[in-house]
C-alpha positions, 0 to 999 in steps of 0.5 A: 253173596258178599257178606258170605265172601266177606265173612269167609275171608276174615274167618280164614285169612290168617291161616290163609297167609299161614300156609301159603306164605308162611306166616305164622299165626300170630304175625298174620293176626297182628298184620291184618290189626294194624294194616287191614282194619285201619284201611276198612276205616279210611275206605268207609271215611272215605266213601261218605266223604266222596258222596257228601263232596260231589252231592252224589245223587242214587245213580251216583252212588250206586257207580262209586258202589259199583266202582269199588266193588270192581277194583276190590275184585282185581286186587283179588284176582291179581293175588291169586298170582301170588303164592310160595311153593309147598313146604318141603316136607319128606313123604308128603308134598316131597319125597326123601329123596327130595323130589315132588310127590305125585300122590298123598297119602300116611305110607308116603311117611315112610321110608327105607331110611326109617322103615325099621324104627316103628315110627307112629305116622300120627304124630306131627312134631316137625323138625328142620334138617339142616338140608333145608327139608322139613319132617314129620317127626324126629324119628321119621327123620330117622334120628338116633340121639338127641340133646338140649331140651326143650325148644334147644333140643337137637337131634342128631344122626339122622338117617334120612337126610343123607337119603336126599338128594340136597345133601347136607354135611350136618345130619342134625335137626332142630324143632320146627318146619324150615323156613320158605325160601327167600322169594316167599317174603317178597312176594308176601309183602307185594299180597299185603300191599295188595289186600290193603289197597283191596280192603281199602277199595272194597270199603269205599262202597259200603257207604254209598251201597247203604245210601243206596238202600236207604233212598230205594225204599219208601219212608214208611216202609224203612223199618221193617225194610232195614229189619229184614234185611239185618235178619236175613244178611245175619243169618244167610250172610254170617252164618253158612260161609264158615261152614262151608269154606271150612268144608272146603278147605279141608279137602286140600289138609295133607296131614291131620292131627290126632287128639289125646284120644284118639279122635282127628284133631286140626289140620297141620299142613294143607296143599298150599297150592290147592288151599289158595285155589279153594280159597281165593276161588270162594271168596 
């Protein structure tokens, strides 16, 4: 069960804190390099550090395996506590007028504001307004004109920003989602200090709980023992949690996207609240 959980968090952390801090792919990657993995290798320093300091007998072992197995589990359960609001974004997790969608589905994208421009509601090529508010497109977003290309490109006379109710003097919008609002990057520094610590704690017991199994089996028995239980953590342990956290996760996508040909592609934006149930829920 824990090689599940362990598994299933380092497949989906990183989009993780993409959508419900977010981060973008890139940096989370980069953050748990430099930060997560370097605490796994002190914890596990660490734990045999602990057991050859103190002569820890098995009974010994399997407390310091216990002990971190409890503290890694309320680092968890304290960053459930800590998650950014959905991204605002018009006809899915809010309306045009900038108020809290109660339901999701593909009409929602549409509006009075741009009923009549034939938008394609497949398309996911978001745009920020200068609102604060984020798009599923350009031509949702009712704009008329545009300028600059490339990452430069402005698109202007946008109809559907005068519709809310965050009225902006600028009826413009440039590529890209809005960034969260400013608490988000406070409270994303608190989760990293805490999955550190976690990731830290949870490693101190991998030493001892080996200890443990290697001094619970008989000496002739050790290696079909040790064989047996690599087989089956690899394939009962590695094999099924991205299956199913996958599975799951899924059920909380807001927008799909849509292959060249015609097929549904990756997910663009998830329920961040329910992503972080879902997930935090799993593990």
């Amino acid at each position: 069960v824990s090689v599940n959980s362990f598994i299933g968090m380092i497949t989906f952390k990183p989009k993780f804190m993409e959508q419900t801090f977010g981060q973008s792919a890139s940096k989370a990657i980069f953050l748990i390099g430099i930060m997560n993995l370097p605490a796994v290798a002190l914890g596990i320093i660490t734990g045999g550090f602990v057991l050859k300091r103190f002569k820890l007998s098995i009974v010994g072992a399997a407390r310091v395996a216990m002990a971190a197995s409890i503290g890694s589990f309320c680092m968890l359960g304290i960053q459930n506590f800590l998650h950014c609001d959905n991204a605002e974004v018009a006809g899915l997790t809010v309306s045009y007028k900038g108020y809290p969608e109660l339901s999701y589905n593909q009409q929602s994208l549409l509006s009075e504001c741009n009923m009549g421009c034939s938008c394609s509601l497949k398309h996911w090529d978001p745009v920020c307004a200068y609102n604060g508010m984020t798009y599923a497109s350009p031509c949702l977003a009712g704009c008329q004109t545009s300028s600059g290309t490339g990452r430069t490109m402005v698109f202007h006379n946008c109809t559907c920003i005068s519709d809310s109710v965050m009225k902006a003097t600028n009826m413009s919008a440039v590529l890209g989602q809005c960034p969260r609002k400013g608490e988000c990057d406070s409270k994303f520094k608190i989760y990293m200090a805490l999955s550190v610590v976690g990731s830290f704690m949870s490693a101190c017991g991998g030493t001892p709980g080996y200890i443990v199994l290697l001094r619970s089996i008989q000496p002739d028995l050790k290696s079909l023992a040790l064989g047996m239980q690599t087989l089956i953590v690899r394939t009962l342990g590695g094999i099924p949690p991205p299956i199913y956290f996958g599975a799951l996760i899924d059920l909380t996508c807001l927008k799909w996207g849509t292959k060249q040909c015609g097929g549904r592609g990756a997910c663009r934006i998830y329920d961040a609240n329910a992503f972080r149930i879902t997930f935090l829920g799993l593990i």
